[in-house]
Structure formats: C-alpha cells, structure tokens
ROGU-498838 format. One record per residue (C-alpha): x, y, z. Coordinates in steps of 0.5 Angstrom, whole numbers, plus 500, padded with zeros to 3 digits. Layout:
BEGIN
XYZ ...
//
This chain:
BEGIN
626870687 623864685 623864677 618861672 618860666 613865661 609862656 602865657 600872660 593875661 591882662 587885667 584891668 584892676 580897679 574898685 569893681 575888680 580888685 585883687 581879692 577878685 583876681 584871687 578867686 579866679 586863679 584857678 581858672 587863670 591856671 586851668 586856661 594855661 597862662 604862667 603870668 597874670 599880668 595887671 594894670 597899674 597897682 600904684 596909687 592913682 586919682 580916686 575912682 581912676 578905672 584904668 590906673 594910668 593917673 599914678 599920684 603916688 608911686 610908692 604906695 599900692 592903690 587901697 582901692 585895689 585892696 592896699 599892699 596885703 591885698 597883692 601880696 594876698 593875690 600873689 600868694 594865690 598865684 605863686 601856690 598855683 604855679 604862676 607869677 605877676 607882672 605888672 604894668 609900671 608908668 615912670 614917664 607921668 603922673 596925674 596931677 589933676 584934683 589935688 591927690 598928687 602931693 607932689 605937685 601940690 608942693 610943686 605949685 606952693 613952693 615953685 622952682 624952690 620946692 623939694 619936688 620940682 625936679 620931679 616934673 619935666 617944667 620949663 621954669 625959664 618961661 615964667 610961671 608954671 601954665 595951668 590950663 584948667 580954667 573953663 574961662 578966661 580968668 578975667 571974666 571968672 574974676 569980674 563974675 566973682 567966681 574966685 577966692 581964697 579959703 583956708 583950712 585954719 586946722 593945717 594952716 592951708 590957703 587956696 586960691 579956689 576958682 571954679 572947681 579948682 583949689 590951688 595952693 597959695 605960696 608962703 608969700 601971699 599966706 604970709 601977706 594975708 596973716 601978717 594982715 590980720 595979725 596986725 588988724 588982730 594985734 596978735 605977735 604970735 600969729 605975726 611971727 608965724 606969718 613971718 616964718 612962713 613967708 620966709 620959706 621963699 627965701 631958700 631950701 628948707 627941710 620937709 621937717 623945717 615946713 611942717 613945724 612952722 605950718 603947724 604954729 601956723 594953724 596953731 596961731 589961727 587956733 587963738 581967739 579973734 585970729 580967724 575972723 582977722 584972716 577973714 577980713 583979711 581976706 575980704 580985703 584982698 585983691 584976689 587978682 593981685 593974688 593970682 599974678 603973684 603965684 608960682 602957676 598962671 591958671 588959664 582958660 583951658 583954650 589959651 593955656 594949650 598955647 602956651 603950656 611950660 610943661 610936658 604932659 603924656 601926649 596932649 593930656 594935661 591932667 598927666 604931667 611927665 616927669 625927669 626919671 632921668 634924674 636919679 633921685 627921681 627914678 628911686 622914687 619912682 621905682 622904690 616899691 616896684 623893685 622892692 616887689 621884684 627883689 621879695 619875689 613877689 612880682 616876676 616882671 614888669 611892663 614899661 608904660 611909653 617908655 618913648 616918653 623918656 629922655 634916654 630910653 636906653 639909659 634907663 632900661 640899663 638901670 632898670 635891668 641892673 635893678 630889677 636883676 637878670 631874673 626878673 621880665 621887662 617888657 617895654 610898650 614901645 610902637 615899632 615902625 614899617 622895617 624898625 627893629 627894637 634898639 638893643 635894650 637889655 629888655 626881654 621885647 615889646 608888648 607885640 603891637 608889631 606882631 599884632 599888626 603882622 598877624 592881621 595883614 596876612 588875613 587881608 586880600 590885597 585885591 579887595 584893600 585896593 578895591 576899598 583904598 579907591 573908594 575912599 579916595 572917590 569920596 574925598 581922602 586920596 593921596 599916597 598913605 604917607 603924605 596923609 600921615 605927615 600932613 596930619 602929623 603937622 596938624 596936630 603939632 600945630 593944633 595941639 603942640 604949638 606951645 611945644 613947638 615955640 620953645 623948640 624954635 627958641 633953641 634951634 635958633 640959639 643953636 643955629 647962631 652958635 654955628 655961625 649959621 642963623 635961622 630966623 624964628 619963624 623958619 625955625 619952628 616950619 622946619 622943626 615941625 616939617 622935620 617931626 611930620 615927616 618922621 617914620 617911626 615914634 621917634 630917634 635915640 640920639 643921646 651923645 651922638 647919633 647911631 648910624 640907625 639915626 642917622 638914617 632916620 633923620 635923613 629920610 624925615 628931611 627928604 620927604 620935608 624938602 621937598 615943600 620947602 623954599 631953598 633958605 628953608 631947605 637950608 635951615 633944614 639941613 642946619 637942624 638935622 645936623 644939629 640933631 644929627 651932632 647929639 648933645 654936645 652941651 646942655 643946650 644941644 642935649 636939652 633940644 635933641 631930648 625935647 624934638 625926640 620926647 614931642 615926635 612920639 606924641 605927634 604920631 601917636 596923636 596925628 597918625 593914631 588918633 587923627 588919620 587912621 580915624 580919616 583913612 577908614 577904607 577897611 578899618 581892620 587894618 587901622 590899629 596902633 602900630 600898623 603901616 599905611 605903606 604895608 595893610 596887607 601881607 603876602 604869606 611870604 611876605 609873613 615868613 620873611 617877618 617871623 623868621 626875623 623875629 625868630 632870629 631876634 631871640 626876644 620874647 616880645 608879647 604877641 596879643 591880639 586885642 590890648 586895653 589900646 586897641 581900637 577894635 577887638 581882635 574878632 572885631 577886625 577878624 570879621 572886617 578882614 573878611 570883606 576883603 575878600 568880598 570887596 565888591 559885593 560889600 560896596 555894592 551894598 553900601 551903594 544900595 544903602 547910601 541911596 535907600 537911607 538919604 531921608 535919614 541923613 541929615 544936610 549940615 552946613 551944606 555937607 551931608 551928616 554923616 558923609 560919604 567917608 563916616 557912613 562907610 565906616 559906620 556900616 562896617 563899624 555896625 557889621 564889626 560889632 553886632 550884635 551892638 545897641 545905638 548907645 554903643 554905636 552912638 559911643 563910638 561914633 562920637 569918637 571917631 568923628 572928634 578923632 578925625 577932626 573933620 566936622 568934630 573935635 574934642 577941643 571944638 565938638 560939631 554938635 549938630 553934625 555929631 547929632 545927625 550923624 548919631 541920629 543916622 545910627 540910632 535909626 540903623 540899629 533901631 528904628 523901622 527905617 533901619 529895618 531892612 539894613 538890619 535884615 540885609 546885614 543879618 543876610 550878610 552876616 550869616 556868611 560873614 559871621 562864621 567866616 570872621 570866626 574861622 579867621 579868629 580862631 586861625 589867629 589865635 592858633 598864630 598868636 600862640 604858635 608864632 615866637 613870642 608870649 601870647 598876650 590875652 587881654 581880659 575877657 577876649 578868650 571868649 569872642 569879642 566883638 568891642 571897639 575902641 575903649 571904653 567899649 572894650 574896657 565893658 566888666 568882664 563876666 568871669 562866671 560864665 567863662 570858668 564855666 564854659 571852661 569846665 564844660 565838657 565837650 565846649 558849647 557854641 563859639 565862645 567855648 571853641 575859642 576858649 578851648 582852642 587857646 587853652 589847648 595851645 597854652 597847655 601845649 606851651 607850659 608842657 614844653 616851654 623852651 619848643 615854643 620859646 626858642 624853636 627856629 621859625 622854618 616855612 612849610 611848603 603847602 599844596 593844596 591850598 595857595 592861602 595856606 600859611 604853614 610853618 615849623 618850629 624846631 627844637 632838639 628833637 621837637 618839632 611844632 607845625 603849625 598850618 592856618 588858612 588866610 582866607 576864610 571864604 575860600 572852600 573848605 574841602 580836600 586835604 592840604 599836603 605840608 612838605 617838612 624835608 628830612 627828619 619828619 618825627 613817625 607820630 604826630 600828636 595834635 593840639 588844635 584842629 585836624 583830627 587825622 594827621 597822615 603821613 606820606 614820607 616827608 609829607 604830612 596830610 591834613 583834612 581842610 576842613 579841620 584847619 586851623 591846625 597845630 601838631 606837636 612831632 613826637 621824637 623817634 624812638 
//
C-alpha cells in the first residue's frame, strides 16, 4: 500500500447526481486546492436513489449508481497519479432495511430466528415476533378495509403479504399451507411435494443451496398447467389475518409499533436496523470489501460511521487496525463530551466536532452570551443548561425509546434479585431512564469491568439523578450503578450493560441534539453537534489550555468547520457570533420588530405563532443565511420547531402553528409587510456582514493551523451561508470554483476564502510533519487583548499563527507577538499581514492585515 501523508481531507457527498466519474474530473482542482485526501460518503450499495449513502443494504458491493467498483477504482487511479488518496466513510453499526433491497433482511422476516441471517441484526427474539412499525394504520382497520393480501411471484416462487405499500415475505409454513392447498384442489403431486419441502424449511438450518433448489421446483411446480389458478383460489380462500399472526414479524401501525419495537435501530429511525458486528461472522461480512480496497492500495483510509452505536467500540477498533494494518487512516465519528478525552483506540482521532466546537467559542463574547441567555429565560426557557439537557434526555426516552426502556427494566430487575436486592419494575425503568438522563457524555466503555473513567462517569449520572428520587428509589439506583459499575460478569449482566450503554448515545443525540438545542436558541451559533451547554463561550486562555492538550494527545483527529451533520455552516455561525458583541443593539432590534410584526403573528390555541422563543430564532436564522428565499426559511423553520417539539413534532405536526409560523416567514422575506425588516436587516448586515466574514476567514486560519487534518466539507471553501441539512446538502457549483481558483488576483469574497485556504493547505503538503507534529505554545500579544496567537514548533520550524476573536473590535495599529529565544531572522508569509517586522524577539504585525500566518525560515 502506497502511503501518503494526510494533511488535508475534502468531503464529498456521492450520489446519482455527483458520482465518481465527476469526483475524477475535478481532481485537478482537488489537487491544485492543496488536500492529500479526498474523503467520500458511503460507496457501498444503499436503498435506490439514497442521496447520502448512510442506508447501506449491501456492504460488499460498490453502489452502481455511483459508478459500480470500475468507477472507484477509475477515480482512484485519477487521484493516485495526481498524488493524492481516498478515504472513505464505512457504516458498520446499520443497514437500511426499508423497501425490500436488503437481502438480508428479506431472509430474516422469511425464515425468523432460524434464518442464515439472523445474527446479522441486533433482535430481541425473546419478545415475540420481530416488531415492524411501517403500517399508516392500525392493521385491524387495514384488514377489515381489505387493504391486505397476499401475491406471488410464480417464476421465483415468492409469497408476500403485501399491505399498503408494503410487501413482506411469508414463512415456509404459510407458503407451504397455501400450496398444499391448491395441490390438493388441483390434484397435482408434484406441486404437494414441493410445498412439502418448502415447508419443511421450518424445521432446522439448511444451506443457502439447500433453499435455492426447493424455491425453484416450486416455481417450477407453479409453471405446470391449472397449478396458478389452484393457488389463486387458494388464496382467495385464506384468512388473510390468520396469516399475518402467524409470520416471523408483527407489522404494526407506525404509532403502536414504537412502543413496542424488538430491534435496535440507528437512534430512532426505523428504516436503519443495527447490526451485532461484534460477532465475527458479521464484522468480515461487513468489512470484506472495505479492507480488500485498504490492502490493494486503493483506499488509504477509513472513517467509522457512530462507532458509540457498537457494543464494544474498543474491541472493534483493535480488529480493525489489526485488519486494516498500521499504514492505513481510521478516523471514528465519535462526539466528545465537556473535559472527555477519546479512550486510547488504536485510531488516528475523531472527526473533530470537539475542536469545531473549541474554534467557535472563542468567537463568542461571554458578556454578549449572558445578555441573549437572559432573554430566553425572559421568554419562558430558564434553568441551569444541565438541568435542561437531562429533562429533555428523559423526554426523548420516554417519547421515543419506551420499548427500550421496558426491556432494560426487565434485566435491571432480573439482575437485581440475583443480588438479593430486589427492585420492582416500575422503579426500575424511572432509575434507568433518570440514570441515561443524567449522563454527561454519548456514553460509558464498560466491557468485563469498569475503568476508573467509568466509573467516574457513572458516579456523577447518579448524582445529578438522586437528587429528584425518593429514598427506595435512591436505593435501587445505587443497585443499577453498581451493576453497571461490576461490568459483564455473565451474559445477562453483559447484555444490559451493552444495552444502557448502546440507548445512552441516541438519548443524547436525540434529546440534547435534536430536541433542546432546538429550544435553547439564545445565540444559535453556539448550538452544534458536540457543543456544551456548561462551556458556549471561550476565554483565549481558556483556548491555549484546550489545543496544548490536543497537541499533547498526538492524534491527528479532523479539525472541519462545517460536516454533512452540522446544523448551520461554519459562516452561517461566523456571522451569528458577531451579535455577540453587539448584544444590545441586536435585541433592541428584535423588541422593535416584535412590536412592528404583531399583524403578522398569527394566535393558535391561545399561544402567539411563532412566540417569543422561535420569532428570535427566526431573525437570527434570517440574519445567518441571507440572502435566503422563504422556501428555504420555511424549510428550516418546520424543522426546527418539530425538533423542539414544543408546538410541533415530527410524530404529531402542529399543522396550524407550523403554518402560521411559516406564514410569519414568507412575509419577512417577501412580502410588502416585511419590507422594512428586510431594509433594517440590510443596515444591520452591512456591518455584520463584513464582520462574519473577518471571523470566517480568522477561523479557517484555525482550522488549518491548530493540530489536527483540516476537514472542508464540499463546497465550503467558498462562503457558505446554509443551514442544517438539507439545506446544506444543496449541489455544489464546482465550475465556478475551479474558476475563482484559477483567477489571478482572487475577485470578491468567495475567491478570498478560497485562496485564503488553499495558501494554507499548500504550506501543510510543503512541510507536513510542522503541521503534523509542531508543539502548541501561546504567544503572548500586546496591542490587541482579542488576539489569539500561538506557535507551532518543529526541529528548526516554527509556524506562528495570530487571529482576531473580535470582529467588531477596531482594526488599526500594529500588534507586537512575543516569541522568547530563538526567533528565526526571515519570515515568509502564508496568509494575512503583508509586512512581518522583527524587533529582537518580538514580531510585528499590521491589525489590519490579521488574520495571519507565518512560516520562521531556519538560520543559516
């Protein structure tokens, strides 16, 4: 394998509008931006028409809608010959299995618990037949409709129950049934044999060449003369209910199936079923063709898709490093907590959300933060930031995860008598669910035992519990941490430790994440994947404490600024970090537009639509993104009031309250109402405006500078004023950056950013091991209190790097940057100040020309 040194990823989103063959074509400019790796989506084989790639229903098969195997190896040819590598994005925690493509899954709902397959799937087989909520109504009500039947497929000798637009697989017994049915109506032995045989398929394991000979003397049976119209009155005799109870799945009515659900999904989707990659045979299934690529040289790297979703993340990144071999990239997607350090994996570092995070804080003011906190607790959401976060944690458990919940009650009772120390179900279930609330971080690592950091964890989840439990609660609550705390002494004690730690990841990611970080919108640009309600703001020696310790780690963890995840784009929060500093004349403005636009706010059940919280959040939502036509305001708007789940969800939409508040938009943005807020915001933004820009480019310095891989997600080397997907997901017009990056000099804003970042990746691929492995050391600045400005040494190499934090602070004089010993004689720059002085150990730059970057050449 051929190995190249990562300095720069770029992130793109495969799909059938952009697929290798256009990844190829654009490798020149890849190269000539200054990556060392293009980084891509999922490549495996998804749903049909899947526009992100995250729905695998084969892992070993490249997508042929993305151009097949010969499409990638085409692309990486291209990029190999260029001097670059791929990475790409693995997903071994689910697999789609909605529409009927997953083969897998099919076998799994025809043959059950007996199927080749069934180990595959993360199942509770002890709770009865496998739950399938994809029914729009109760299946009562769709049986007495007539909306149910069964069809065949004669030439493949396949039954389905087919109900609405669903078709699912019927078991060898009830094929059997029918057959033997119209065999005996038809008189014909052959076809009586072959339902005889397939029928007999319940009865024990049987090989995969074993199923395909007795499907296809069924089909053939059903070939002969009088056999299909037997079946088929067969059929119309047959009581479709009977039917349906009998099956290896219980199709229910999406709303009742939730609650009762018998298999893990990816957070609450149902359409993305886990799967056990803890069990050898499945993780070589999964991981077959992705480490094939690795060992041919064809792929360099891989990033590991929630790895927090699998039973023993540590366990499986040492089988993958010991796969993949030391040579090739892992990178895990895994969401760090306030002070969590990534558990020592033998990975190369995370996908960087925590550093994204440590970037944007230090662009907020905390005086202007404590200004916009206040006024959200004035309009109704108050409360300490963590007792927020756990009441919507305990939310969304009991929402969204009851079935969940209910099984892990069963075991933490089970367990609880084992040790002489009985908890009655109901207390079980309230402790376990106060116990995940309370969490701080995705998730614990407990495997045979608990590490002292577990430990730790768990300890500090019970105590923000206790306090709201009554003293036999309080006790069983000390009965469940300990058993979590013991770790898996047998299989029951492992399967629920696997099961709490495998729900708390999606608790926070669907009750902080996607639920209060859509209520707490006091300065949304501090609302992001990873951020910290206790930490929104960051003092500059508050910043050096966090890189030093970054740099200490020695982890080459991606540093982006925007991902396909993030619920705004980095200049989307650049520019709402601004009003941070301009606190009071932003909410004095939102005061004067909450009075001028009372006609347009509608009043429904009482309530004004929107109110208080989301009209706030729409001014800085229009402010963040404009220029942005109502379509896409409206877009966003609708989801993040069903995030909220304050008037409106996704399960229950508040149609009229969505409508008025959608209304409220379109007239801001087009309507002759809205024509003075669109001045007023013109005024505001012509100040704002440059400013986000000054922090945007300030950030990327950062981003490429800090330790760490910079991470550009598509497109976003150009100014990217998008929101949460699918805004951000919008095609990306390469033509006109392979242009602005052939311009000479750079026109307008979008060709600074570009520049800006190609400069800087250029300087990383010139002197990779500077950026790769220089020490992190704060520089000492006067002449600017918001200057940030640090040094990266290496050897003989010495990178300094100075940033303004505040945008709106004046942009004149010269800051002086105190390097101590050693200062290098000749300076070269790589971003900003044209004139780097030096004064003894001091080094001067121009204010205006920060942000900046400088390279110290050796002494001669």
């Amino acid at each position: 394998m051929t190995i190249r040194p990562l300095t720069a990823t770029y992130r793109v989103q495969f799909s059938t509008a952009f697929t290798f063959d256009d990844a190829r074509r654009l490798v020149p400019y890849f190269r000539d931006l200054g990556i060392s790796h293009l980084y891509a989506s999922p490549i495996f084989q998804a749903r049909a028409g899947s526009a992100h790639g995250y729905d695998v229903v084969d892992h070993d098969a490249v997508s042929p809608e993305l151009g097949g195997e010969a499409g990638l190896r085409r692309l990486a040819e291209a990029l190999h010959a260029a001097g670059l590598g791929l990475i790409v994005d693995i997903v071994p925690n689910h697999a789609g299995i909605g529409g009927g493509d997953n083969r897998r899954w099919r076998d799994v709902l025809e043959f059950g618990r007996r199927s080749r397959n069934a180990r595959f799937f993360d199942i509770d087989w002890s709770a009865g037949p496998l739950v399938l909520p994809v029914l729009g109504a109760p299946l009562g009500e769709i049986l007495a409709e007539g909306r149910a039947g069964i069809v065949v497929e004669p030439d493949e000798g396949r039954f389905f129950l087919a109900v609405e637009e669903t078709r699912l697989p019927l078991r060898p017994k009830s094929v059997g049934d029918l057959a033997a049915a119209a065999a005996e109506a038809a008189d014909d032995p052959a076809l009586g044999a072959a339902a005889e045989a397939w029928a007999g398929l319940e009865d024990g394991r049987f090989t995969a060449g074993t199923r395909r000979e007795r499907r296809r003397a069924l089909a053939d049976a059903l070939a002969a003369e009088g056999a299909r119209a037997a079946l088929d009155a067969a059929i119309g005799r047959a009581d479709v209910g009977a039917v349906v109870s009998e099956q290896h799945y219980a199709p229910m009515h999406w709303r009742e199936g939730a609650a009762a659900i018998n298999y893990r999904r990816f957070f609450d989707i149902t359409d993305l079923a886990a799967l056990r990659v803890e069990e050898p045979q499945v993780f070589d299934a999964v991981h077959r063709l992705p480490l094939a690529l690795v060992e041919e040289g064809v792929v360099d790297g891989l990033r590991v898709d929630h790895v927090d979703g699998l039973a023993d993340p540590a366990a499986y990144c040492e089988r993958l490093r010991a796969r993949a071999g030391p040579g090739a990239s892992l990178h895990v997607e895994k969401i760090l907590g306030h002070g969590e350090a990534l558990r020592p994996w033998p990975v190369d570092g995370t996908t960087g959300y925590e550093t994204l995070n440590l970037i944007n804080a230090v662009f907020v003011d905390l005086a202007g933060w404590d200004r916009f906190s206040a006024r959200l607790a004035a309009n109704g959401h108050g409360g300490e930031p963590v007792t927020r976060r756990i009441a919507a944690k305990r939310e969304i458990l009991e929402r969204v995860f009851s079935a969940e919940l209910d099984a892990l009650a069963r075991l933490a009772t089970d367990l609880a008598r084992r040790a002489d120390r009985p908890v009655r179900l109901g207390t079980a279930r309230d402790v376990v669910a106060g116990l995940i609330a309370a969490l701080p971080v995705y998730r614990t690592y407990v495997a045979a035992s608990a590490d002292p950091e577990d430990v730790r964890l768990l300890e500090t989840a019970a105590a923000l519990a206790r306090p709201a439990l009554s003293r036999g609660e309080k006790r069983a609550l000390a009965t469940v941490t300990g058993i979590l705390a013991d770790g898996a002494a047998d299989a029951e004690s492992a399967e629920f430790v696997r099961r709490v730690q495998q729900l708390s990841g999606p608790a926070m990611a669907k009750g902080y994440e996607d639920t209060e970080l859509y209520r707490a919108v006091a300065l949304v640009s501090v609302n992001e994947v990873g951020s910290h309600p206790e930490r929104p703001t960051l003092s500059i020696d508050g910043f050096h404490a966090a890189a030093g310790a970054m740099a200490a780690r020695g982890l080459a963890s991606l540093t982006p600024l925007s991902t396909h995840d993030t619920k705004r784009g980095a200049d989307t929060r650049a520019r709402i970090d601004v009003l941070s500093e301009m606190a009071d004349d932003w909410l004095a403005a939102c005061d004067r537009w909450h009075e001028r636009h009372r006609g347009l706010r509608a009043t429904v059940a009482g309530l004004d639509a929107p109110d208080a919280i989301d009209e706030d959040l729409i001014y800085q939502t229009l402010l963040g993104a404009w220029p942005i036509d109502a379509a896409r305001a409206e877009r966003y708007v609708v989801k993040a009031l069903r995030e909220a789940r304050r008037h409106s969800a996704w399960v229950e939409p508040g149609t009229a309250y969505e409508a008025a508040t959608t209304a409220f938009v379109r007239a801001l943005t087009e309507s002759a109402a809205g024509a003075a807020f669109r001045d007023e915001l013109a005024a505001i933004l012509a100040v704002v405006g440059p400013a986000g820009r000054r922090n945007g480019l300030a950030q990327v310095v950062l981003q490429a500078c800090l330790p760490g891989v910079p991470d550009v997600y598509r497109g976003a080397e150009f100014l990217e004023h998008v929101l949460v997907d699918p805004d951000n997901r919008a095609p990306v017009d390469f033509e006109a950056r392979v242009r602005a990056l052939a311009s000479d000099p750079p026109e307008g804003p979008d060709a600074q950013k570009q520049r800006l970042l190609a400069g800087l990746l250029a300087a990383r691929r010139a002197d990779p091991e500077l950026f790769r492995a220089g020490s992190y050391e704060p520089v000492p600045v006067a002449g600017g209190s918001d200057v940030l400005a640090f040094a990266r040494r290496h050897g003989s190499r010495l990178l300094v790097v100075a940033v303004p934090t505040r945008a709106l602070a004046p942009a004149r004089g010269d800051v002086l940057l105190d390097l101590g010993e050693s200062v290098p004689r000749r300076w070269r720059r790589i971003a900003g100040s044209t004139e780097v002085r030096q004064e003894g150990r001091l080094i001067r730059l121009e204010r205006a020309g920060l942000p900046a970057a400088v390279i110290g050449e050796p002494r001669e």
